[in-house]
N, C-alpha and C positions, 0 to 999 in steps of 0.2 A: 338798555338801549344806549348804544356809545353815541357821541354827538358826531351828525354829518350836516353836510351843506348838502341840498336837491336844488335840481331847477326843474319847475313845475308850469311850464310853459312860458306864459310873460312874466312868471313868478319867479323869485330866490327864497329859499329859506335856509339859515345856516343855525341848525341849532347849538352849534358851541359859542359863536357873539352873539345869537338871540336877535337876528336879522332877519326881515321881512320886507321883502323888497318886490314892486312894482314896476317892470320898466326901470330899474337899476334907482326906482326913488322909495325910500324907506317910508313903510307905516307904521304909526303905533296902535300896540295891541297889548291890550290887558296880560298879567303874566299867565292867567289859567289861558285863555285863549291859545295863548303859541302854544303852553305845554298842551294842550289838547289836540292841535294841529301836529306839532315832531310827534305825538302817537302814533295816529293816523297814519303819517308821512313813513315811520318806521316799520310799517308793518302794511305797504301801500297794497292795495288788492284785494287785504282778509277781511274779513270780519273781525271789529274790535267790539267786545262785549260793552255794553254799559259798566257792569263792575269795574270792568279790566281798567276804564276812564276812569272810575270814580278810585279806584285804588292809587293811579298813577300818579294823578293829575293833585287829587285832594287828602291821598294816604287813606287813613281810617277812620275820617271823624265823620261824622255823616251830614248829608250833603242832599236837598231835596231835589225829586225831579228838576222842576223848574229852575233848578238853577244849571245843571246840567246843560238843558234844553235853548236855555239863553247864550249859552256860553258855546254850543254848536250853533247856533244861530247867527252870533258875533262871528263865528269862525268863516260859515258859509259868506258874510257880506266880507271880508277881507278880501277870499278869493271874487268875490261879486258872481254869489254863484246862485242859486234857485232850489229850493226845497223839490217842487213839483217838477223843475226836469233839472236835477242834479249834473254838473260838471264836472265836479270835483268832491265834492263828498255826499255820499247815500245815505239816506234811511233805512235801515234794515226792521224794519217794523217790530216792536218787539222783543229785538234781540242786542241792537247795536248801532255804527254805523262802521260805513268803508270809503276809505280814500281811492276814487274811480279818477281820477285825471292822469295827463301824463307826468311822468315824473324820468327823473336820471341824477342817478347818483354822482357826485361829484368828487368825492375825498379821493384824494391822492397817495394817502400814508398806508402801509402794508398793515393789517394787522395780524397777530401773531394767535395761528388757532387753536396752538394748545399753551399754557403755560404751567411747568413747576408750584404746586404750592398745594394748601391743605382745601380738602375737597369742601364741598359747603357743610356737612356734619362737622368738621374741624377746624372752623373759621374761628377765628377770636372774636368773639362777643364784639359790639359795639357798645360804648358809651352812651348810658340813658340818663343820670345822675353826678353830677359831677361828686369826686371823692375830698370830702373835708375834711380834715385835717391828719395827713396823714403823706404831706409833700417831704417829710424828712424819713418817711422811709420808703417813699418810692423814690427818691434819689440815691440813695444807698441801696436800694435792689438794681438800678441799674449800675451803677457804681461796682457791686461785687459781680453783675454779670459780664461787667466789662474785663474785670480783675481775673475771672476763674469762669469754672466750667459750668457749676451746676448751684444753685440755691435753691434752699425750700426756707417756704414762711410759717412760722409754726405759732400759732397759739391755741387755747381754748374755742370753743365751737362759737359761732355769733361774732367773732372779734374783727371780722372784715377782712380775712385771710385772701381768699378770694380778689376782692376790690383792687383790694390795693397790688394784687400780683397781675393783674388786669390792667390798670393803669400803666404797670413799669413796661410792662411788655406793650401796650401800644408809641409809649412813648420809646420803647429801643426797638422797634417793627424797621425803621428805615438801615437799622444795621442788618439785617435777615433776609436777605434778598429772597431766598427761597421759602421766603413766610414763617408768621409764629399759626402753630398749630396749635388746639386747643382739647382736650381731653378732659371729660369728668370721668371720674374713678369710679365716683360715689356709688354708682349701681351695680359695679362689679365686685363679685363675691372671691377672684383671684385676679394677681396681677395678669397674669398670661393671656386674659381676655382683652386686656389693656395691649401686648405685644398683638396680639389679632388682628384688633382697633387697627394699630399702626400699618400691617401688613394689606390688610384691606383696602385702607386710603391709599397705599402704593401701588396696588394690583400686583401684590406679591402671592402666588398661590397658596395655600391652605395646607402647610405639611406639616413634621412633626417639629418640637418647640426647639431643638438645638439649630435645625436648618433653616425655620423661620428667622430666628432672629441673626442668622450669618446673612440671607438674603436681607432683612431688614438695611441690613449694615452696608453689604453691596449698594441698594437702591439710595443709599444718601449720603456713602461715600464723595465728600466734594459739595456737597449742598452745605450752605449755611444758615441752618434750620434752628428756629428757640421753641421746644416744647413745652407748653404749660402743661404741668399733670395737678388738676386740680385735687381738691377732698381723697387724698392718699389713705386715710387716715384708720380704714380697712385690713388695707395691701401693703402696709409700709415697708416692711422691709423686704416683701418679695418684689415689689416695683423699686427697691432701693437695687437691689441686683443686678434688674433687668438691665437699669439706669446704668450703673458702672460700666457694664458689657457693653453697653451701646456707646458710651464717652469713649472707651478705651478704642473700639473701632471705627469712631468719627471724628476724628479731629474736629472738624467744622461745626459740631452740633453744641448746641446751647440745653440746658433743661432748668426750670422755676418751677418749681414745685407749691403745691399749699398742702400743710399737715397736725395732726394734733401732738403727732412726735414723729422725731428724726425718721428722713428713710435712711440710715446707718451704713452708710458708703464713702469710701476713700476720697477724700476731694470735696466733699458737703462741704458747704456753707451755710451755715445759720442766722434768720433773722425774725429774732422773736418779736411778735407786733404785742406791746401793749394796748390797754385803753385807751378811748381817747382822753386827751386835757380835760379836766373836770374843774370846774369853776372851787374855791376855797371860801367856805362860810365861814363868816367872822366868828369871835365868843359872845357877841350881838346877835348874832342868828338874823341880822337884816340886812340885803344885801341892793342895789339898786340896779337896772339895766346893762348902764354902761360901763358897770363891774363884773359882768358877767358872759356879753353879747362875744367879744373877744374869743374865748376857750370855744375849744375842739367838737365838744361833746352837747354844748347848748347851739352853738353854728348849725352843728347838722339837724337836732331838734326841730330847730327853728326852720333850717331849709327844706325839711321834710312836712313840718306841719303848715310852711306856705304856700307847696303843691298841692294840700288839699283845701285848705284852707283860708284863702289868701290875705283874706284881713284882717288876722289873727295880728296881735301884737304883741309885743315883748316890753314891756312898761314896767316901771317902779312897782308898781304894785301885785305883781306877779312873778318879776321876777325873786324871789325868795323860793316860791314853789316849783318851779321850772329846775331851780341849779338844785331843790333836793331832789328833785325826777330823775334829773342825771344823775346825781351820787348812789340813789337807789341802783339806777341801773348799771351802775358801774361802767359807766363810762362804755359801753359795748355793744357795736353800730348796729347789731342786728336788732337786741331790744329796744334801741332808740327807733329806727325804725318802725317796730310794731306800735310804741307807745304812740307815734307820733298820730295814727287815724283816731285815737282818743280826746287827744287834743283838741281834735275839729269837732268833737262830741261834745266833750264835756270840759270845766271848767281846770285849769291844772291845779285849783285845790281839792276838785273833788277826783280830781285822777290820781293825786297824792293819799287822799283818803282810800280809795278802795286798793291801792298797792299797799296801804301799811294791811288793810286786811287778807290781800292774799297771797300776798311774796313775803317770805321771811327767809334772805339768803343765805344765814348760816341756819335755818333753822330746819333743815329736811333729814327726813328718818333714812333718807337713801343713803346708806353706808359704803365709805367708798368710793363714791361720787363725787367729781370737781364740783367744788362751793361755787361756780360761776354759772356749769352749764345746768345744776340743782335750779337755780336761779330765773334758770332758760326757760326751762322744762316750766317753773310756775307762772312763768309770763308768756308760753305757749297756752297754758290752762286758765290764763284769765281770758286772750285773746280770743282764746275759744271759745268761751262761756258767753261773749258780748256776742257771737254771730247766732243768729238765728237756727231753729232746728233744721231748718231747710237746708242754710249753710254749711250745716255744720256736718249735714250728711253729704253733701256734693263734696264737700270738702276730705272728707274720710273715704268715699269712689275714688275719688282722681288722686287720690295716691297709689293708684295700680296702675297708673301711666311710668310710662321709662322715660326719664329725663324731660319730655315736653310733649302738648299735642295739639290740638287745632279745634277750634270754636266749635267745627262738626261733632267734632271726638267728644267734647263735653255734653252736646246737644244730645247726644246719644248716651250717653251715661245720667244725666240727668233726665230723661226721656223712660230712663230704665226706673227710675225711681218715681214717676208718673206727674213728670212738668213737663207742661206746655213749653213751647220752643220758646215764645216771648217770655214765659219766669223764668227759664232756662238760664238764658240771657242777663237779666236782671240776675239771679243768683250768683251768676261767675262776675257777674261787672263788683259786688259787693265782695266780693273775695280777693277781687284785686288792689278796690280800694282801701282794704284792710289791710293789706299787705302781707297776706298768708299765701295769694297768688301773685306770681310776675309776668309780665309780658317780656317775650322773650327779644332783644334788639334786634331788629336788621330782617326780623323775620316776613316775607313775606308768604301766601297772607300770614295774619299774626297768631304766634304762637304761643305758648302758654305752659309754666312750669310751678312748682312748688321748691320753696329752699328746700334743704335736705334736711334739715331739722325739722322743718315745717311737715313735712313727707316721713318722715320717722316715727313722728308722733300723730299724724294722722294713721296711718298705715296700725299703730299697734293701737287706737281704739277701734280699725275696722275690724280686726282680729279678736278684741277684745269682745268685741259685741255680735262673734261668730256670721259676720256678714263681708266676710273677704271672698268667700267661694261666687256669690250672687254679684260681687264688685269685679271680680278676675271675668265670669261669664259676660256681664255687660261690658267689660272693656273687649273681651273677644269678637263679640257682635259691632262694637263700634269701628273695629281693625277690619272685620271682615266687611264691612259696609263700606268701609275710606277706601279698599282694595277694590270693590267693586266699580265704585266710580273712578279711579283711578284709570280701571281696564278699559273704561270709555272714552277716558279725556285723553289715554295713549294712541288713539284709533282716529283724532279731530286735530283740531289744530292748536292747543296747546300742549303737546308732547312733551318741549322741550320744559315748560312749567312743570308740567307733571312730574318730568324726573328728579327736578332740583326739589321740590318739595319731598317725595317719596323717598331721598339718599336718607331727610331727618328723621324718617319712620323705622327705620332696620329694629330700634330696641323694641318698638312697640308690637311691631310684626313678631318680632321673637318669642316676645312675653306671649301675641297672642297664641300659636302654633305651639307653645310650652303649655298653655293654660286647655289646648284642643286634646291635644294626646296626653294629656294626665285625667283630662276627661272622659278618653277613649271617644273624642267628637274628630272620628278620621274626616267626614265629609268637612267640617267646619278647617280641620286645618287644609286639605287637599280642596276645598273652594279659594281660601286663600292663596295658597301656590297657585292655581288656577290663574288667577286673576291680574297675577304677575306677570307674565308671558312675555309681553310686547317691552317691558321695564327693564329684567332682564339683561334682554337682546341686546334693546337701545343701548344703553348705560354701559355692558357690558362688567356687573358684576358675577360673574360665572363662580368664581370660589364661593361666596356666599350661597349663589343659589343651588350650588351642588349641594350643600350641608343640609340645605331645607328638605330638597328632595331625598335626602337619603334618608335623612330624620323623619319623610312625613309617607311616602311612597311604599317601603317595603313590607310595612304589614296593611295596605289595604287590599292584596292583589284582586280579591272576589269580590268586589264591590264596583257593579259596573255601571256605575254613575255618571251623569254628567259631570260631575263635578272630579271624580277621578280622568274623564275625558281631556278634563284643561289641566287638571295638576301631569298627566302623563304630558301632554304638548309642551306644558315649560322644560319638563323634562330630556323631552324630544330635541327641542329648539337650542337648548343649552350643548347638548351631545354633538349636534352638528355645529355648532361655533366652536366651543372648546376642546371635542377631542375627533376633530377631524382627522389623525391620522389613525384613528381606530376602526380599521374594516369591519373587525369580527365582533365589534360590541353592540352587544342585542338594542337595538332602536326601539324606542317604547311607542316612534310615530302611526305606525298602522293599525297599533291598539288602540291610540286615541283618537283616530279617524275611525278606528272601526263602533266603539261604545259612543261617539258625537254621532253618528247616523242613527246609531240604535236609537237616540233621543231628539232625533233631527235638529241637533245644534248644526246648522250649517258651516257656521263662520267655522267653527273649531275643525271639522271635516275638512272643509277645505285647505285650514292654514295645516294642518296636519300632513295630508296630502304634499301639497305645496313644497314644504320642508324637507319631505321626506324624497319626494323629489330631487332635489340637493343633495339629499347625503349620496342616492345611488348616483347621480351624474357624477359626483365630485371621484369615487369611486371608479367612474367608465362607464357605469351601466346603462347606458343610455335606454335601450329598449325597454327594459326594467322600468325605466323613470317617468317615460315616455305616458304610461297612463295612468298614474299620477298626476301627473303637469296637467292631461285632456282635464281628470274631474274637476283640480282646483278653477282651473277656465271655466269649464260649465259650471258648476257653484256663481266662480265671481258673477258670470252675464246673465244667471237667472236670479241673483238678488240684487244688479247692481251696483257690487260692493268694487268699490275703485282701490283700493289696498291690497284685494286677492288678485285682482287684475293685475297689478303691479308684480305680484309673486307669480304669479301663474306665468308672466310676462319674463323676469329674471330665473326661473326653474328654466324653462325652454332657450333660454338663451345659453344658461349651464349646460345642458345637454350641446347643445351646438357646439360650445365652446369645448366640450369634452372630447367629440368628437371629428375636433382641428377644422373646423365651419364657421369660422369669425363672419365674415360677410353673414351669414345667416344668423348667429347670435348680436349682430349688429341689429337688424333688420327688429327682432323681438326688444331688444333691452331700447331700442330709441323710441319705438312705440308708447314702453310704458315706464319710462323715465321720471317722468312730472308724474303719475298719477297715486293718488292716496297722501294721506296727512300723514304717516310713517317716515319720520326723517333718518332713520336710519336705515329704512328699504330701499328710502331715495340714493342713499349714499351709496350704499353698496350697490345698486344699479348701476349709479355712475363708472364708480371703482372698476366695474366689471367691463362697462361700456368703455374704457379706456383701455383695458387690456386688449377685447375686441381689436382699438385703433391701432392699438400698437400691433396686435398679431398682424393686421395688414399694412402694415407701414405707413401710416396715417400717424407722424409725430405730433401734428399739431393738434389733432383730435382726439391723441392719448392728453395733448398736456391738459384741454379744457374740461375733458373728464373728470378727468385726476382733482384738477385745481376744484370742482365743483365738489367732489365727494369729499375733498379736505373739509369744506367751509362747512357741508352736512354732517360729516361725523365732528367738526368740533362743535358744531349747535347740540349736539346729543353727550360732548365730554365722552367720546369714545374711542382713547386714544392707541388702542389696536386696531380700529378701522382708519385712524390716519395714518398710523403705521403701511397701510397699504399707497395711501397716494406718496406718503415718502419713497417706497419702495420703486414708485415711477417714475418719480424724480430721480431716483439714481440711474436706473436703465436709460431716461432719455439722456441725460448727464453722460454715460455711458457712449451713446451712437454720439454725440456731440465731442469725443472724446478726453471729455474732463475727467477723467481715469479718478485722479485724487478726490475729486467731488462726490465720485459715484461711490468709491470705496468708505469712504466718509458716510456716506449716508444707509448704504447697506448695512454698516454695523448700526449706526442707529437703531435701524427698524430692523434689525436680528434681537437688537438687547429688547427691545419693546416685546417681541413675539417669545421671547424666554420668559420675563416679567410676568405675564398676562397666560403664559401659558397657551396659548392660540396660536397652532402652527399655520401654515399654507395651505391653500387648498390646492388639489394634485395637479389642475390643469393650469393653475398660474404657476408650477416648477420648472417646465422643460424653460420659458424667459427667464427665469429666475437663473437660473444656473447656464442659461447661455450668458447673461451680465457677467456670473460670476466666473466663466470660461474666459470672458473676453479682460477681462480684470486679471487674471492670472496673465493673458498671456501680454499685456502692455506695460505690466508694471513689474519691476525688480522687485521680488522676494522681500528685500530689507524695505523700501519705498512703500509698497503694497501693506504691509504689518504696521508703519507706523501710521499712514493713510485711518487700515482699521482699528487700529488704538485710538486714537483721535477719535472717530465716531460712537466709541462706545464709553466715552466719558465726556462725550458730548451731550445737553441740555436737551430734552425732548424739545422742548421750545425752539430752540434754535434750528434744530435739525427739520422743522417740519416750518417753518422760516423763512431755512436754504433752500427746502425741494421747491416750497410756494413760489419763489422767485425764478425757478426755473423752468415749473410751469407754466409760471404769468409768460417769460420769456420765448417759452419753443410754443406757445399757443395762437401766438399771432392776433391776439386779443384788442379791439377797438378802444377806446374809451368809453364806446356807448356800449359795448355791444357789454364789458365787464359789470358799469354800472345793472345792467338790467340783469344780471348774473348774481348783484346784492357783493361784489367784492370791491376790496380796498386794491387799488395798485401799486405798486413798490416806489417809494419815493425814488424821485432822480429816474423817471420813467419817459 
């Protein structure tokens, strides 16, 4: 939620000064109260769940009814408003509440609806811990990033590789305009998955490895991007490869590396992290506080064992025990780390005592093996031994997780091993306070991961104790159950929630559709593609979702499941967005309409129907299409269902539209414009209804169009459906005759529909190429080409920027009439 100012009758509220105003006289109001009110205020109209408040307002620490309750209560006497007949904010009994007054948007400043930068799977961690002592070599990481191309941090496993390459890159984040991107290696068994990763976050299609990564190179050509590739340590020198090929064709790009050795490429720079500073024990062997409090290695000790522990003390009389803690652990942040929830247990002489009996660092039979992470491995095996058998099994499941998952996902894994949700709970809260689990930063809701050491060594005692098969099943069941709710909350009003969470699931989805078809459980992986559908669409991941389909689809054909009903429909759905120029390719949509009837899945029927609808309109076929579009109508008004409406609403307008009937596919797409919680049906309703305007020369109701399906496909980050309202911005650009603006923007939103792979649909060509008729014939040859140069090394950001201001402009747009629209206006308006 970006901060606005509203006025809410005799009200002001500006949530960036944190103003609340009365008849232009300020009140004071507790700070949960405002943030409880800019909720409401952000989101005026819906329903805001109770969680949704308690998430926002209070993060995740918990928080009773009654305080909630007081705090909407204080909210209601601000406005001077009444429980029993509400003005201004509802009761939704039950569920939540809704801000019902009037309201009007105030901001002035444009916002920009797509921007350059790494998708939320790629986001650089946020700082949870501050990093001690270890400021002289993240000055020298940025120091050589400033100097050269590429570093990697190399030490032994445990030594805070990681941390400290985390710290250099938030603090060099403001030289990277196009963002630091973040990559863990660790779970990939080839670098090439890693070139994937990257192609994916670009929406570079899915080809083979030479053409990938030239595209790679194309899509960040001119971006000034810093890649961290975390835990290499695998893949080293094949992601050292990738790595050169990708420097040599981006100038602009930066890469940080973390590794246990070189990734072996032209241009490396090297920065070995040692230990940290380790306090010096006299030939007195007694040492006092404030000879020791200073060093590196007793700091972070000490600041780890004060988050759990806090009146823990660091006194004369301990410290002797403490600095040899440290020297045992050799100064190495990870085992300080673990040791530190010890501390909050037990005394540091008796923590000193049971380390002389179970760690002996030079003294392990494992041959070959670094004397350090030898080391690791027995201060993994004590940490172990202190959690409970409970723990220690949750703790060996949840290393079949990929990278991270979510409180449900443990609830269900631990549920599998037969705990009750509340010891569930209890169990993972003690795994975290041990520090063998982490809460992952920034994550909302919160999410949850294993170091990779920590996860190596669980993983080979689940193995060890032939209980990985029954840890892989329950992880599948808990994927499959995240994906089913998923497919609910894509269908209500947190959609666009639902996708930013779901972009963090792709590994887990994988693993689980890896772990379905090794098991020959085709329904369990083809309920999961199922349940994908509407994610998908929205998001527009189509490379990916092609892979699943191919990988999960072609050996179930005689299985005529429901569950093969929805895995054919994502299938379906995906074919009509992505390879809309393909007439002759077999549509799997009538088979999934026709096995969803067999099982009277309605919803799936319908949206089947619906879709398929689309593909023949898009094609011509109108009469073809035509009873299709009738059943998904009757489905939507014999259950109600305000989403089918909405498609059964846009199918019929396609047809119209196909068949050169704007007036008529007007009359359908403004019907069912607003209806359903699908923001990207919304969008492309709009999108289309602007075409509509425009086929009838209705500039000002192409540009509102337009301008509204920007602001819905960037709520969804589906930067080929804004590709389309760019593309109306150049056409109106066009009739307005800013030749150069329109040629400008055209290649934009050409390079975006190569990218993405998502061509045009047939009936929005004969405008398309009348633009591009009238652009040939106003502009010089030489004028025209440099026009198109320019836009295709233009910023997506920018480019959808420019059309927004063009829109705002040929729309004829009020102040009010935009506020109630939910848009920013272009400054200097």
């Amino acid at each position: 939620m970006g901060p606005r100012r509203y006025r809410c009758g005799r009200f002001e509220v500006d949530t960036t000064e944190r103003h609340f105003l009365h008849d232009g006289h300020e009140l004071a109001l507790e700070p949960r109260v405002f943030a409880v009110i800019a909720q409401l205020l952000a989101k005026a109209g819906t329903l805001v769940a109770r969680h949704e408040l308690l998430d926002a307002v209070w993060g995740h620490r918990y928080v009773t009814p009654s305080t909630l309750n007081r705090t909407i209560t204080l909210a209601r006497r601000a406005f001077g408003d009444e429980a029993g007949v509400p003005q201004y904010i509802q009761t939704v009994h039950g569920a939540g509440y809704r801000y019902v007054g009037p309201i009007v948007v105030l901001d002035e400043e444009p916002s920009t609806p797509a921007r350059f930068g790494p998708p939320p799977i790629a986001v650089l961690p946020a700082r949870v811990q501050d990093l001690i002592g270890r400021e002289g070599e993240v000055t020298q990481l940025i120091r050589l990033l400033a100097d050269g191309r590429a570093v990697t941090v190399l030490g032994p496993g445990g030594m805070g590789k990681t941390q400290c390459a985390l710290e250099a890159a938030r603090r060099a984040a403001p030289d990277f305009r196009d963002g630091v991107w973040f990559f863990d290696l660790a779970p990939l068994q080839d670098a090439q998955q890693w070139l994937q990763a990257v192609g994916a976050a670009l929406a570079v299609p899915s080809t083979d490895a030479a053409a990938l990564l030239e595209a790679v190179r194309r899509r960040l050509q001119g971006r000034r991007v810093l890649f961290v590739l975390d835990n290499c340590d695998r893949v080293a020198a094949r992601a050292g490869a990738l790595v050169v090929e990708l420097l040599r064709g981006i100038d602009t790009l930066r890469v940080l590396a973390t590794s246990q050795e070189a990734l072996n490429f032209t241009g490396e720079q090297l920065l070995r992290l040692p230990p940290l500073a380790l306090p010096a024990i006299p030939a007195s062997g007694r040492l006092l506080a404030a000879d020791i409090a200073g060093t590196a290695a007793v700091a972070m000790l000490m600041s780890r064992v004060h988050a759990l522990a806090p009146e823990f003390e660091l006194d004369d009389d301990n410290a002797t025990a403490i600095a040899a803690i440290c020297q045992r652990l050799d100064g190495m942040p990870l085992a300080l780390e673990l040791a530190a929830p010890r501390l909050a247990l037990l005394s540091p002489e008796q923590v000193l005592e049971r380390m002389d009996q179970r760690f002996r660092f030079l003294g392990s039979d494992a041959a070959g093996r670094d004397p350090r992470h030898r080391s690791l491995v027995r201060l993994l095996e004590w940490s172990f031994g202190l959690l409970s058998a409970h723990e220690q099994r949750l703790l060996e499941w949840c290393s079949v997780f990929v990278q991270s998952w979510t409180v449900d996902a443990a609830l269900g894994m631990a549920g599998a091993l037969g705990h009750e949700p509340e010891a569930a709970i209890d169990l993972l809260a003690g795994l975290v306070n041990r520090s063998l689990v982490s809460v992952v930063p920034g994550a909302t809701p919160p999410r949850y991961r294993q170091l990779e050491t920590v996860r190596e060594f669980a993983r080979s005692r689940l193995g060890g104790k032939g209980e990985e098969g029954r840890a892989r099943a329950a992880h599948l069941a808990a994927v499959r159950s995240m994906c089913h709710a998923a497919s609910e909350q894509l269908r209500g009003p947190r959609m666009r929630e639902c996708i930013e969470q779901l972009v963090q699931e792709h590994g887990n989805i994988a693993a689980a559709l890896d772990t379905a078809r090794a098991g020959d459980d085709e329904q369990a992986a083809m309920d999961i593609l199922g349940a994908l559908s509407l994610y998908f669409k929205a998001h527009g991941a189509y490379t990916l979702c092609a892979q699943w389909c191919r990988d999960v689809l072609p050996g179930s054909a005689a299985a005529e499941t429901p569950e093969r009903a929805r895995a054919l429909l994502t299938w379906g759905v995906l074919q009509v967005h992505a390879h809309a120029e393909a007439q002759e390719l077999v549509n799997p949509l009538p088979e999934a309409a026709r096995i969803a009837a067999l099982h009277q899945d309605w919803w799936c029927e319908g949206y089947a129907h619906g879709y398929y609808a689309l593909h023949l309109a898009n094609w011509g076929r109108g009469a073809a299409a035509e009873p299709h579009a009738k059943r998904v109508a009757a489905l939507a008004h014999q259950h109600g269902d305000a989403l089918l409406t909405g498609l059964a609403g846009l199918a019929q307008g396609w047809i119209s539209l196909s068949r050169g009937e704007p007036e008529a596919a007007l009359l359908e797409l403004n019907r069912v414009g607003e209806l359903g919680a699908d923001l990207h049906q919304r969008h492309f309703i709009k999108v289309y209804t602007g075409l509509a305007h425009f086929a009838l020369g209705d500039l000002a109701g192409a540009a509102q169009a337009w301008l509204e399906g920007m602001r819905l496909g960037a709520a969804v980050t589906n930067i080929r459906g804004i590709a389309g309202s760019i593309e109306g911005g150049a056409y109106l650009a066009s009739r307005a005759q800013d030749w150069t603006t329109a040629a400008r923007l055209l290649a934009a939103a050409a390079l975006i529909r190569e990218q993405t792979n998502v061509p045009l649909f047939r009936f929005w060509l004969p405008h398309h190429e009348s633009a591009l008729a009238a652009l040939r014939a106003a502009l010089p040859e030489a004028e025209r080409a440099r026009a198109w140069e320019a836009g295709r090394v233009m910023r997506q950001e920018e480019a959808a920027q420019e059309a927004q201001v063009i829109l705002w402009r040929m729309s004829g747009n009020t102040e009010r009439r935009a506020a109630q629209r939910g848009l920013n206006l272009p400054s200097g308006s």
